[in-house]
N, C-alpha and C positions, 0 to 999 in steps of 0.2 A: 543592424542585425534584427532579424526575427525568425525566428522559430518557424515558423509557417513556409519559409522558404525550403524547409525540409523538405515536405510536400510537392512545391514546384519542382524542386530537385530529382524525385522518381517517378516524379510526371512526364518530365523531360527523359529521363534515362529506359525508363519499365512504363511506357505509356500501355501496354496492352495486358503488362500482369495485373494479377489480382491484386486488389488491395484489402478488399474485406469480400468476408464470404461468411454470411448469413442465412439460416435454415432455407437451401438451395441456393437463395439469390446470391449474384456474386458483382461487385463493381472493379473496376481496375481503376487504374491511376488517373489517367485520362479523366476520363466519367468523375472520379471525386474530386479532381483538382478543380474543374470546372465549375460544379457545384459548389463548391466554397467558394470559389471567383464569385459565382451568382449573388450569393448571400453576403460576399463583404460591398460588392459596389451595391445591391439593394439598403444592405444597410448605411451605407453614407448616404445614399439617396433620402433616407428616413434622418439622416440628421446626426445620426452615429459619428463621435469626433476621437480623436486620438486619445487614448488615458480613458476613453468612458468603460465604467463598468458593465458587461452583458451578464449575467444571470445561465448558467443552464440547470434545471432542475427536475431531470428526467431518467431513466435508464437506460443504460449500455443499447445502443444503435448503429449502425449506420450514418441516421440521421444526426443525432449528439455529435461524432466524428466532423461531419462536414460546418455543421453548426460552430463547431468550435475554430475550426481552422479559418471560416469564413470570418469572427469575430477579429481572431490574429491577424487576419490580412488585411482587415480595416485598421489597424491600430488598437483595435478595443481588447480590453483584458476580463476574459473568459473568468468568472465566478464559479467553480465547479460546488453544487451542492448533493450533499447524498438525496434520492430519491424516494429515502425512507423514513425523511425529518417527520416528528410530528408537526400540525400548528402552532403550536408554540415555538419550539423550535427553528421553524421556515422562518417566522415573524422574527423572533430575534435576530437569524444569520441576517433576512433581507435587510433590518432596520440597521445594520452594521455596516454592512457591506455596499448598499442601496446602488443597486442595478437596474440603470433606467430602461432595458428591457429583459424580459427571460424570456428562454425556450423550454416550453414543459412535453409534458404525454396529454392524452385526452384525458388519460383518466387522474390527471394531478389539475387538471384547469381548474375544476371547480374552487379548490383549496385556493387558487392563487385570485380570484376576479375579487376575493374583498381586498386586498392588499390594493389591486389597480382603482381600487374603488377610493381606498383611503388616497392616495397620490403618492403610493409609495413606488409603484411601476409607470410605464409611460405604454409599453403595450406586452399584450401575450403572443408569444407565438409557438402554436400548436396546431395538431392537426384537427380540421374542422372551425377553427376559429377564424378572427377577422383576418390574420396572420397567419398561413403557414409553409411549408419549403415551397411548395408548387405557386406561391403568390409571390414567396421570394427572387424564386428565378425568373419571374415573369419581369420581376422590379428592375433586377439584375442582369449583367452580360458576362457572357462565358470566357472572355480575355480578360485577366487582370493581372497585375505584379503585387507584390504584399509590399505592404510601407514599410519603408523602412524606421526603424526605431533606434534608440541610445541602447545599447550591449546593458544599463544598468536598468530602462526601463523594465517595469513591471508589465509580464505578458501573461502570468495566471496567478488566481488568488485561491487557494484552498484551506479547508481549516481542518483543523486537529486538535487531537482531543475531547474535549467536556463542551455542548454546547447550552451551559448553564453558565451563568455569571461573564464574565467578560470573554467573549468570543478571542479565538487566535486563530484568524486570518492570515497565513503563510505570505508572502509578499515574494514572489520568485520570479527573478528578471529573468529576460532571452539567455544571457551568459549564465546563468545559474542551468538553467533547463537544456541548452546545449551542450555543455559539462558533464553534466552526468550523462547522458541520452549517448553522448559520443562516445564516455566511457563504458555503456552495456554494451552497445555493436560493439566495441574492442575486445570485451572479455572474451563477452559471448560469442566471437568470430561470426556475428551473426549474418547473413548475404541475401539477393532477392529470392532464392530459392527457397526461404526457411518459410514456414506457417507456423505462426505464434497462436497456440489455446488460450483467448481472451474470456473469461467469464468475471472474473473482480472487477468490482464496481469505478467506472472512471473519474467520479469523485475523489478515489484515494490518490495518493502519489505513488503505489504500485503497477495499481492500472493504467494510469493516464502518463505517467513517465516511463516508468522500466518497460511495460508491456506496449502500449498504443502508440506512444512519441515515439521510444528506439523502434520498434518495427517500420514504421512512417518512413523513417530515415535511412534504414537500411534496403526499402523496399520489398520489406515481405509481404505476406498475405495475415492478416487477421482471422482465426478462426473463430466468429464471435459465439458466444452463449448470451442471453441476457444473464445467466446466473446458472450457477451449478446444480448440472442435474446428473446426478452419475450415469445414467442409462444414455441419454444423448453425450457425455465425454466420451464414454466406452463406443460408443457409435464412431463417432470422429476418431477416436485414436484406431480403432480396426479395420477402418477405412482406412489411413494411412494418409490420414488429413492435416498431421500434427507434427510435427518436425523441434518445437519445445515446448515442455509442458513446465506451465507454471502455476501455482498451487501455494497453499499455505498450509504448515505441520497437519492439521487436523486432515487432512485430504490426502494428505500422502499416508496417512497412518490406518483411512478407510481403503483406500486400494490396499495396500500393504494385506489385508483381508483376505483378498479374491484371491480364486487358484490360476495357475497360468499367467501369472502378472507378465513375464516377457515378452510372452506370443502377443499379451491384452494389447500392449505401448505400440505396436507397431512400429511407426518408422520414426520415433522419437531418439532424438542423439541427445540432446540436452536437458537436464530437469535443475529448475530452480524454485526454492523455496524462501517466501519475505512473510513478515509481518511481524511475526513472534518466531523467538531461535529455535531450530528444531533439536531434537533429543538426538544424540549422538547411537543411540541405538536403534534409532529408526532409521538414520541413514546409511547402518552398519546394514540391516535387513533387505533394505531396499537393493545396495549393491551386491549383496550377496544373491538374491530373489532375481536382478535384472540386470546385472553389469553393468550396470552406469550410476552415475553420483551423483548424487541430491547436492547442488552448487548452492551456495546461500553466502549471502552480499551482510553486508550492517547498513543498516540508514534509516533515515527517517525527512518528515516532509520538508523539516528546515534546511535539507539538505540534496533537494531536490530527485531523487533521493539519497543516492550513491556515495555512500564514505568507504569502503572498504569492497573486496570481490575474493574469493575462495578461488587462489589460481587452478586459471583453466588448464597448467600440465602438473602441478603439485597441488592437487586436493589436498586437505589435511582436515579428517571428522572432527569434529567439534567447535575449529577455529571457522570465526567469519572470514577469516584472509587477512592479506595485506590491504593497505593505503591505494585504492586510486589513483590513474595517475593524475596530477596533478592535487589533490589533494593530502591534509599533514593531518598527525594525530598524535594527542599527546595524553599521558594518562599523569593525572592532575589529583593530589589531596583537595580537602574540603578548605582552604586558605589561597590555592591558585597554584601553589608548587608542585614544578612539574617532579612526579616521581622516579626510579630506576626502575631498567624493563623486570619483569616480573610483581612487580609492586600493583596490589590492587588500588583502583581509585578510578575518580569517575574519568569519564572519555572525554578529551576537547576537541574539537575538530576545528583548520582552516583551509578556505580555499576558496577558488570561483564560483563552487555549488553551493556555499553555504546564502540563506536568504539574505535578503536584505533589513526584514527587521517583519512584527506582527502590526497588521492595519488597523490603526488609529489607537493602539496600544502601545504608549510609549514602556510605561513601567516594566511590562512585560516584556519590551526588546528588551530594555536594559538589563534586566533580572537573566535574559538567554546568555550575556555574553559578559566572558571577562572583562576588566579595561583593558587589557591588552589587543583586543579584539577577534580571541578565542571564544566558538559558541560552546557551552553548556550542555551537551546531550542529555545529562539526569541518567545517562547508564554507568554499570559500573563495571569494567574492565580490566585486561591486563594484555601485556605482549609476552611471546617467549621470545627464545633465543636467534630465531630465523624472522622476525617481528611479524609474528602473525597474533593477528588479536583475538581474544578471547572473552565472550559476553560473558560474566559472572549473574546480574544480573538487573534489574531495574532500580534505581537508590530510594524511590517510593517503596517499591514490592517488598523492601527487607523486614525481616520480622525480627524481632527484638524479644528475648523468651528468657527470663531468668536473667538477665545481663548479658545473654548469648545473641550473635548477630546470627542468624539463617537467613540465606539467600535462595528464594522457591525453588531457582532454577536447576540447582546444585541435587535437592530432591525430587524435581520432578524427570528429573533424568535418570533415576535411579529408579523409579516406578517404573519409567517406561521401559526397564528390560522383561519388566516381568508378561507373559505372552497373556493374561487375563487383562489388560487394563487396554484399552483403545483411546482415552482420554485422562487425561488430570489439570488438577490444580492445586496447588498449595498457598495458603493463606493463614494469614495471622488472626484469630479471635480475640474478643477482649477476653480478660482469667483474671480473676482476682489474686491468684499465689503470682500467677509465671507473667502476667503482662499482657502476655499477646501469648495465646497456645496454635502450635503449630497445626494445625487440620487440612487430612486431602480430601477434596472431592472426585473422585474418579466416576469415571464410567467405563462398565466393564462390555470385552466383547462379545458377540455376539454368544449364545449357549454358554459363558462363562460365568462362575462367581468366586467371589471378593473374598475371602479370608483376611480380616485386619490381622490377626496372630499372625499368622506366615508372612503376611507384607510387614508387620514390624520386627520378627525376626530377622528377614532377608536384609531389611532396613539398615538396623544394627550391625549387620555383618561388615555393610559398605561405608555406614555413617558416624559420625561423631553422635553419642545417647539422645542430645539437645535437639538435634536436626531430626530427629526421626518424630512424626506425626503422634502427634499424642488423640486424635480421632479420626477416624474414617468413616467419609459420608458415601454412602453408592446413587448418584445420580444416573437418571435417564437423561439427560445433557447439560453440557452447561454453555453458560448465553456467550454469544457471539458477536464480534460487529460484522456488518455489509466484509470486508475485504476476510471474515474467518477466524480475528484475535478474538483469544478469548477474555472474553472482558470483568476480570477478579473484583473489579471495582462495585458491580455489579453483583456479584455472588456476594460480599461482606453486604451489600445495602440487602437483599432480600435477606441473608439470617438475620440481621438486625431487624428487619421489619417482623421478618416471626419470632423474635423475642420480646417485640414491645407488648 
C-alpha cells in the first residue's frame, strides 16, 4: 500500500482534468503524476532509501503537492513543517525529526544553510539553489510505479500542538491516511467534477488530508490560494470556480458580514468547516442567509483526521455527527469507564485512522492511549439518542470558578447569537476569591459596540450566574494559528505577560 498510488489512480482515470489550478496556471493529472515520477526516481538516484525522512518546509504550491507525492513514491515519509516556524522552532522540529533532505521557498533557504552547514541536512532543495524541481526532472524520468510499502508503514509525519519542550510528531501510516481520505470522498460524495478551495496551510492535517489528499483521490481540481485573501476567495467563488468551500468558524463568521452572500458562493453545494467547533448560531445564519449547511466532522491529527462526519442527508446543528465508518467511539470517565449515552466525559476513539504512536516519544504515546488500546482525544463529549456526538468542550480549556466547572464553548455559543460580536473567547484568569474568573475577549463587528451590561444580562437569561463572564475585554483580534484556531493558550500568556 501507498497512498501516492491515489495519484497514479486519477492519472490513469482524468489524465487531462485539472488537478490544481493556481493564479491562472493550471496542471492536470498527467503533468503532475509525472512530475512526481520525476522527483521520486531523482531522489533514489540521490540515495533517497525506503523509511528515510524528506523535510518540506515551504508554502502551499504546486510545487509542495508534486514534492511530496514524489517523496511517497520513493518510499520516503514526507516531514510536513509549518512555513511560519520561527528558528528556534525549525531547529528544534528538524533536530527531532532529522530530514536528510528538505524542500523550502527561496525566501526560507537562508534560514535553513546553517542547519546544512551544522550536518543536520544532507541537501536543499529550492528554487535557485544547487537543487531544485527543474534539476529534479532533469535527474529524474517521467515513468515510474510508487513502491510499494507495509499498510502499517509510516508515509507522513506532522506535528501538533506546542512546538516547545518535547515535540509530538504524528506518525500516520498509508492505512491510517487512506481511512480517513476514503471516508471524506464518501461523505462528501465528492467526484472529478468538484473544485475543492485549498487556502489552509498543508502542514495541518486539514489541509493535507481532508482538503489536498481526498481531492487527489477523488480526482478534482485544487483551487489553490497560498493563504486567505477574501478579495481573491470572492473572486474564485463569482467565477464559479468552487464547487466546496472549506473554511474555519472565523471565516465563515467574516462572510456571514457581506451582503448578497448567495448570489457571492456561486456554484458551491458543499461547505465544511474544521479546526475549532463552530457556534450553532452561525451555522443557523449561514443557512438561513444561503441554503446550504455548514458540515463539520470531529477530528484531530492522531486521527488522520476523520473520527466523526455531520450526515450528508440528516444535518443536525450543533452535533459533529456520527462515527465514520469504520471507526468506534466511546465516551469514557477520568478512570477509563466507558459511560451511558448522554453522560458527559472525555471522547476515546478506535479504529484504522487512529496513529500509530508520537516519533521518538514514547511516554507521550503511552499517555495518548488507554491499555486497552483506546486513544485519548483530551475532548470532552457526549452522544444523544440517535448517537450523534456532541463537543462540550476541550478538558484543558475548562475553567474551574468557585468550585464551578465552565466549559468556554457552552459560552461562547451563546455570545455568538448576539449580531455585535464577529469573534470571541472565553477563558479562565487567575482570582484570588473565584480561582480562575471567567473573562471574554470579543471582537466586535464592523461599526458595532460592546455593551458588557447587555452581554451579561442576555448572558444570564441563557446561563447558569457562574458561567456568565465576570469581564469583557473588546479586542481588535485575537491570535490565530496558520490553519485559523484560535489560540487561547496564547491570549492567557500575553495578559499574564502584562501583568508581570
Amino acid at each position: 500500500m501507498n497512498i501516492a498510488t491515489n495519484l497514479e489512480q486519477s492519472a490513469r482515470y482524468f489524465p487531462d482534468r485539472p488537478a490544481i489550478s493556481q493564479e491562472g496556471t493550471t496542471t492536470n493529472y498527467a503533468e503532475l503524476n509525472q512530475t512526481a515520477n520525476r522527483i521520486a526516481t531523482a531522489l533514489i538516484r540521490l540515495g533517497v532509501q525506503p523509511g528515510d525522512h524528506i523535510g518540506l518546509y515551504a508554502p502551499n504550491g504546486g510545487d509542495w503537492i508534486a514534492f511530496y507525492f514524489g517523496a511517497l513514491k520513493a518510499g520516503a515519509v514526507p516531514v510536513t513543517l509549518s512555513s511560519q516556524l520561527s528558528r528556534n522552532e525549525l531547529s528544534l522540529l528538524l533536530g527531532h525529526s532529522q530530514p536528510r533532505m528538505i524542500f523550502t521557498s527561496t525566501e526560507k533557504r537562508n534560514r535553513l544553510d546553517e542547519f546544512r552547514t551544522a550536518g543536520m541536512i544532507e541537501k536543499i532543495i529550492c528554487p535557485g539553489g544547487e537543487l531544485d524541481m527543474n534539476r529534479l526532472a532533469e535527474l529524474g524520468a517521467a515513468s515510474f510505479k510508487a513502491l510499494d510499502r507495509n499498510r502499517e508503514d509510516t508515509a507522513a509525519i506532522l506535528y501538533t500542538g506546542g512546538t516547545t519542550g518535547t515535540p509530538k510528531g504524528v506518525l500516520l501510516s498509508h492505512e491510517n491516511i487512506n481511512t480517513s481520505i476514503y471516508n471524506v470522498v464518501f461523505n462528501e460524495r465528492s467526484t472529478h467534477e468538484d473544485r475543492a478551495l485549498c487556502f489552509l496551510p498543508f502542514n495541518h492535517v486539514f489541509g493535507q488530508m481532508h482538503i489536498m489528499n481526498a481531492t487527489i483521490l477523488s480526482g478534482g481540481c485544487l483551487e489553490m490560494l497560498p493563504a486567505f485573501d477574501m478579495d481573491k476567495v470572492l473572486g474564485l467563488l463569482a467565477a464559479g470556480k468552487v464547487t466546496k468551500l472549506f473554511a474555519v468558524p472565523t471565516i465563515y463568521t467574516r462572510l456571514l458580514g457581506l451582503d448578497n452572500l448567495k448570489q457571492r458562493l456561486g456554484a458551491v453545494r458543499y461547505c465544511f468547516s474544521a479546526a475549532a467547533s463552530m457556534a450553532a448560531e452561525t451555522v443557523r445564519q449561514w443557512k438561513e442567509q444561503t441554503g446550504l449547511a455548514i458540515y463539520e466532522g470531529y477530528g484531530m491529527t492522531e486521527a488522520a483526521p476523520v473520527v466523526t462526519y455531520n450526515h450528508y442527508f440528516r444535518h443536525v446543528i450543533g452535533s459533529v455527527g456520527t462515527a465514520a465508518p469504520g471507526v468506534e467511539i466511546q465516551i469514557r470517565d477520568h478512570r477509563g469507564r466507558r459511560l451511558e449515552q448522554g453522560r458527559e466525559g472525555e471522547i476515546c476513539v478506535r479504529g484504522r485512522n487512529i496513529m500509530r504512536g508520537y516519533l521518538n516519544n514514547p511516554e507521550g504515546t503511552r499517555a495518548a492511549f488507554w491499555e486497552d488500546g483506546w486513544f485519548r482525544s483530551g475532548d470532552i463529549g457526549r452522544f444523544d439518542a440517535d448517537d450523534y456526538l456532541f463537543i462540550v468542550d476541550r478538558l484543558k480549556d475548562m475553567i474551574i470558578t468557585g468550585g464551578e466547572n465552565v466549559y468556554p464553548k457552552e459560552v461562547e455559543d451563546a455570545l455568538y447569537a448576539r449580531p455585535e460580536i464577529e469573534e470571541c473567547a472565553i477563558i479562565g484568569l487567575p482570582d484570588a476569591e473565584w480561582g480562575e474568573r471567567v473573562t471574554a475577549f470579543i471582537v466586535a463587528r464592523q461599526g458595532a459596540t460592546i455593551d458588557p451590561q447587555a452581554l451579561k444580562a442576555f448572558l444570564k437569561s441563557r446561563l447558569s450566574s457562574f458561567k456568565v463572564p465576570k469581564e469583557f475585554r473588546v479586542v481588535s483580534e485575537l491570535p490565530k494559528s496558520p490553519a485559523g484556531k484560535i489560540l487561547k493558550r496564547r491570549i492567557r500568556d500575553d495578559v499574564q505577560t502584562e501583568m508581570r
